[in-house]
One Martini backbone bead per residue (centre of mass of N, CA, C, O) as a GRO file, in nm:
protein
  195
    1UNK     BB    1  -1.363   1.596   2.212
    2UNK     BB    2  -1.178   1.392   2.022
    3UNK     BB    3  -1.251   1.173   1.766
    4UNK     BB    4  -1.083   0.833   1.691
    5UNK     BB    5  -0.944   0.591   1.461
    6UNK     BB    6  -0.833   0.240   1.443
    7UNK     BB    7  -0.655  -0.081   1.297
    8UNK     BB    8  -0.648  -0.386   1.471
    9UNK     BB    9  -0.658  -0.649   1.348
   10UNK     BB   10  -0.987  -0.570   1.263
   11UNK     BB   11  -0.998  -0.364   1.510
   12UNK     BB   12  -1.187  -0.126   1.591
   13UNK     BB   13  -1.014   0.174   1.768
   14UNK     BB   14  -1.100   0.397   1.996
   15UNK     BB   15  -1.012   0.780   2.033
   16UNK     BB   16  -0.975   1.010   2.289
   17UNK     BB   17  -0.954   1.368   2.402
   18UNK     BB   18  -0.817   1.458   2.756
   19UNK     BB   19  -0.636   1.664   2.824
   20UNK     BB   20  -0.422   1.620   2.561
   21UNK     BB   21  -0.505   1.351   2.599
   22UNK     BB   22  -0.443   1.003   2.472
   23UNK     BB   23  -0.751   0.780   2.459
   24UNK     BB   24  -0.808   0.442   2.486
   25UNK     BB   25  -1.018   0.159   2.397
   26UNK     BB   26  -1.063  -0.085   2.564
   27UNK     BB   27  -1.356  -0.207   2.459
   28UNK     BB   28  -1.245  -0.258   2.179
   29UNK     BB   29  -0.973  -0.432   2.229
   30UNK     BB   30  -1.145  -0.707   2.293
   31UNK     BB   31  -1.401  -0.798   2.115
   32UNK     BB   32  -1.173  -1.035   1.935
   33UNK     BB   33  -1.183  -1.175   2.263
   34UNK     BB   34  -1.183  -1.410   2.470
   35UNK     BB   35  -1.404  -1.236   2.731
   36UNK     BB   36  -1.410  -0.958   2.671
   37UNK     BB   37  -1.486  -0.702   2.875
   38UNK     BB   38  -1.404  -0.883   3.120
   39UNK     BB   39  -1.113  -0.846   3.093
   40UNK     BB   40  -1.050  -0.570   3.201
   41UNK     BB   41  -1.130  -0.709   3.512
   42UNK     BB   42  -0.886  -0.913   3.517
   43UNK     BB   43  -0.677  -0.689   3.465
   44UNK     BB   44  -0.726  -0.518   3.756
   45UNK     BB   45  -0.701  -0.763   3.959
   46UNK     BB   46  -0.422  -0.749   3.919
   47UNK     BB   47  -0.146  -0.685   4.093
   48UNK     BB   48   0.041  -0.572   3.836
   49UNK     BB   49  -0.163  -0.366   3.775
   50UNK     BB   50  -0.216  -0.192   4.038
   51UNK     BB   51   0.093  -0.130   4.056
   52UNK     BB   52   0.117   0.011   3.769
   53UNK     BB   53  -0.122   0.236   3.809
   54UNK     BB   54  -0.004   0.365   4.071
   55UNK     BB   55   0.267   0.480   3.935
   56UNK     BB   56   0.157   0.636   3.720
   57UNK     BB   57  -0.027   0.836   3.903
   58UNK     BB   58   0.203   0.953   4.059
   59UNK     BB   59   0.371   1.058   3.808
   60UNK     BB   60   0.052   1.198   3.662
   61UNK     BB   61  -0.077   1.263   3.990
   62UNK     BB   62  -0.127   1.509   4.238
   63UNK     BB   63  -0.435   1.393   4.321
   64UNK     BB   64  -0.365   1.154   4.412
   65UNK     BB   65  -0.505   0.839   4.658
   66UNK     BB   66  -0.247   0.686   4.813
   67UNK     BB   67  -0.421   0.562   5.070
   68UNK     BB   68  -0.628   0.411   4.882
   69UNK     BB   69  -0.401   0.237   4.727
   70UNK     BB   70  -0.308   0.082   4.926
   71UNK     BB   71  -0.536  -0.070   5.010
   72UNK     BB   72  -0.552  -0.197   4.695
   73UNK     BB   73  -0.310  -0.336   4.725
   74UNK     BB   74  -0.345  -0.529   4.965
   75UNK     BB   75  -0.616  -0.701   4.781
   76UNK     BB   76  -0.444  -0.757   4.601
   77UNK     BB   77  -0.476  -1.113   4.458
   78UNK     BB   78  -0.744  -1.195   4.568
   79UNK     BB   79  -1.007  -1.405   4.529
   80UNK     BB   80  -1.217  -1.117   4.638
   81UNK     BB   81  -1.069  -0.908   4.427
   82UNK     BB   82  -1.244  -0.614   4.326
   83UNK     BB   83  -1.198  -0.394   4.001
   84UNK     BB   84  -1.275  -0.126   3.856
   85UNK     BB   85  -1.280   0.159   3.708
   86UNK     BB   86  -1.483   0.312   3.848
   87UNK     BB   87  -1.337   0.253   4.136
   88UNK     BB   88  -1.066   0.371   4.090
   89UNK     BB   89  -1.180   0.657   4.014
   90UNK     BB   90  -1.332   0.702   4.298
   91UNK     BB   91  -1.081   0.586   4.515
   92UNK     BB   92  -0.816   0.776   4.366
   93UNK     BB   93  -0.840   1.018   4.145
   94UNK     BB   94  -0.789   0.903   3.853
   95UNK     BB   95  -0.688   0.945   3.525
   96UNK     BB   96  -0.564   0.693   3.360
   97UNK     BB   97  -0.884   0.642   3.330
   98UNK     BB   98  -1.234   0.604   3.154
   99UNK     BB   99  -1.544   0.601   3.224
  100UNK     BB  100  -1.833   0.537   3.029
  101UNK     BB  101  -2.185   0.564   2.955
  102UNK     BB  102  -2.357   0.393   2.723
  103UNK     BB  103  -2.346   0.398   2.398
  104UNK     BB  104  -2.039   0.527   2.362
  105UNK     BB  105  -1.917   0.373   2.573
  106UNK     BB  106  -1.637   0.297   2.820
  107UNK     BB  107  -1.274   0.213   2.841
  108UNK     BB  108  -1.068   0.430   2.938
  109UNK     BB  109  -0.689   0.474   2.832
  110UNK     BB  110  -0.392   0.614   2.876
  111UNK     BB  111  -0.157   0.494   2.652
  112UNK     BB  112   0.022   0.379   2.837
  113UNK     BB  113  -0.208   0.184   2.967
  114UNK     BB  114  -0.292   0.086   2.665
  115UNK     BB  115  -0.044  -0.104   2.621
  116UNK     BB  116  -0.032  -0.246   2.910
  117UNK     BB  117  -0.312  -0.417   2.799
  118UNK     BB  118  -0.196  -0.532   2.508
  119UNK     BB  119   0.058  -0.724   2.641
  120UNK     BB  120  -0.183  -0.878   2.808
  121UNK     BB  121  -0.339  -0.996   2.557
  122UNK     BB  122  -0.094  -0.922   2.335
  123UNK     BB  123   0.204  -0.889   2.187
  124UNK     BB  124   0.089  -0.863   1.871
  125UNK     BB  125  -0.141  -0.650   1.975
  126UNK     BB  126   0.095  -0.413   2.081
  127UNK     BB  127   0.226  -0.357   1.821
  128UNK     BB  128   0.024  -0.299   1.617
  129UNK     BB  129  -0.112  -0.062   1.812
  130UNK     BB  130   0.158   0.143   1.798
  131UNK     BB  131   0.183   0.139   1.484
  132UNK     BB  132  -0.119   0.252   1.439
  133UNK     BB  133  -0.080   0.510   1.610
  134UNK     BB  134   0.189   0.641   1.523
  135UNK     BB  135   0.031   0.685   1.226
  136UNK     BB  136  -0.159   0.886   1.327
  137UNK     BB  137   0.053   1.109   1.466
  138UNK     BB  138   0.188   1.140   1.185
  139UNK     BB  139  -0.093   1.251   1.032
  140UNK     BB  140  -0.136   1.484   1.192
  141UNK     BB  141   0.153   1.634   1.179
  142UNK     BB  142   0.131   1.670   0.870
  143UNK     BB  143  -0.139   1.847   0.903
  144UNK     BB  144  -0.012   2.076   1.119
  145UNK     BB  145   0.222   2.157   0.880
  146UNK     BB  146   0.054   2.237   0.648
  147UNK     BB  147  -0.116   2.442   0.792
  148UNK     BB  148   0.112   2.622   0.887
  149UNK     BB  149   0.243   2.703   0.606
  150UNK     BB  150   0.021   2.831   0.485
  151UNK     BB  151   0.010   3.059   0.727
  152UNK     BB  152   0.275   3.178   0.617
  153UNK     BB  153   0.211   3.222   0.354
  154UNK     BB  154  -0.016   3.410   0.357
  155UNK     BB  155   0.152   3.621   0.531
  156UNK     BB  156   0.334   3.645   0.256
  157UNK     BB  157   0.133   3.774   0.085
  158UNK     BB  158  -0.007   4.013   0.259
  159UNK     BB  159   0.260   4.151   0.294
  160UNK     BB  160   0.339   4.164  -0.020
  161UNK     BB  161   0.063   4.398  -0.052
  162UNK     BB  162   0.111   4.610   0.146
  163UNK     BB  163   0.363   4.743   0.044
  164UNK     BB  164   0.333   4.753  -0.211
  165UNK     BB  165   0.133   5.013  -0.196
  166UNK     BB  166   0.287   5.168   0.009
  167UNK     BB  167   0.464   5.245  -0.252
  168UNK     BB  168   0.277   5.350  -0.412
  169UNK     BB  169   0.278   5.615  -0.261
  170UNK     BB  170   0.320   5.902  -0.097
  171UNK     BB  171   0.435   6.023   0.172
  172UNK     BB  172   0.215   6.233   0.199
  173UNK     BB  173  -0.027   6.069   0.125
  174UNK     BB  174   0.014   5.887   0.385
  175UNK     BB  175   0.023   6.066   0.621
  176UNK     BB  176  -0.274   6.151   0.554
  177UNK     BB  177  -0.448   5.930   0.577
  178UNK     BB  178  -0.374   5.838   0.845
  179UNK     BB  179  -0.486   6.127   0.940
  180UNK     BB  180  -0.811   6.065   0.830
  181UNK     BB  181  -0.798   5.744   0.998
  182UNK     BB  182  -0.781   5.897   1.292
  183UNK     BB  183  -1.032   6.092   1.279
  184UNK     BB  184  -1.256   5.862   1.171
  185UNK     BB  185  -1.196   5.711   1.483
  186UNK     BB  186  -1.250   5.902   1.691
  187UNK     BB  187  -1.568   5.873   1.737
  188UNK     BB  188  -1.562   5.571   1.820
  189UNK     BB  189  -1.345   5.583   2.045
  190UNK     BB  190  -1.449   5.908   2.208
  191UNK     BB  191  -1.734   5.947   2.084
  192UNK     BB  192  -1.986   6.128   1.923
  193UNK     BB  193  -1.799   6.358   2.075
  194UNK     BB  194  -1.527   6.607   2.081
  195UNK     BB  195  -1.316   6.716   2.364
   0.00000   0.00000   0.00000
């Protein structure tokens, strides 16, 4: 898992990934909001949270146990109906969703559902929170993207060392090497005795 984190709005917002997907850190997200944590459990209470949450499943989760998300769509937004994110991916196999427990845990949400979550909490802070990960994806890919260039260069200096050399031998000269470090190689390759 590589972690790394952005700043919303003067909150730091920790990043995770899983299975190639970035998953943000609910539970940062909330810090500097009134009810804290509490929030990310009231917004899964919400009727049009578990079916945000179950359509997202559906179509990106194979393994999704849609038997058990109808009982739990049909008992939301009942006064007495309690989702956590632990009960969430334990009784529907959800992978959208990540509870962490722990000094560094946590709720993590796959980057589509914490947006639909910062847009819960604050249209102005899904706004940062999109600007300020965009900025993080477009940083990374230039990092990428140098990275890539420089193994382009180093190849390309390489190949121009490599042949720059074999230029300067003769042809009778290179293929007697090539035939003397095929024989030094061949007990190696065949055993310490030719057969």
């Amino acid at each position: 898992m590589k972690n790394r984190s952005i700043t919303v709005q003067g909150t730091a917002v920790g990043i995770t990934s899983r299975n190639e997907q970035d998953y943000i850190s609910l539970t940062d997200m909330v810090k500097h909001f009134e009810g804290g944590s509490a929030l990310i459990e009231q917004w899964l209470k919400n009727k049009d949270t578990v079916l945000f949450l179950g359509v997202w499943e559906q179509l990106n989760n194979p393994c999704f146990n849609s038997p058990e998300f109808e009982g739990i769509r049909n008992e939301a937004g009942r006064n007495s109906f309690y989702l956590s994110a632990k009960k969430w991916i334990d009784v529907t196999g959800a992978i959208g969703l990540h509870a962490k427990a722990g000094r560094y845990g946590g709720t993590y949400a796959h980057r589509d559902i914490a947006f639909e979550f910062g847009s819960w909490l604050s249209p102005e802070f899904k706004l940062y929170l999109i600007k300020e990960f965009q900025r993080l994806k477009d940083e990374e890919a230039r990092a990428t993207s140098l990275e890539w260039s420089f193994q382009r260069t180093l190849a390309k200096v390489n190949y121009r060392i490599h042949t720059d050399a074999i230029k300067g031998v003769e042809p009778q000269t290179l293929e007697n090497s090539v035939t003397s470090g095929a024989i030094r190689l061949e007990p190696l390759v065949l055993g310490s005795h030719r057969r």
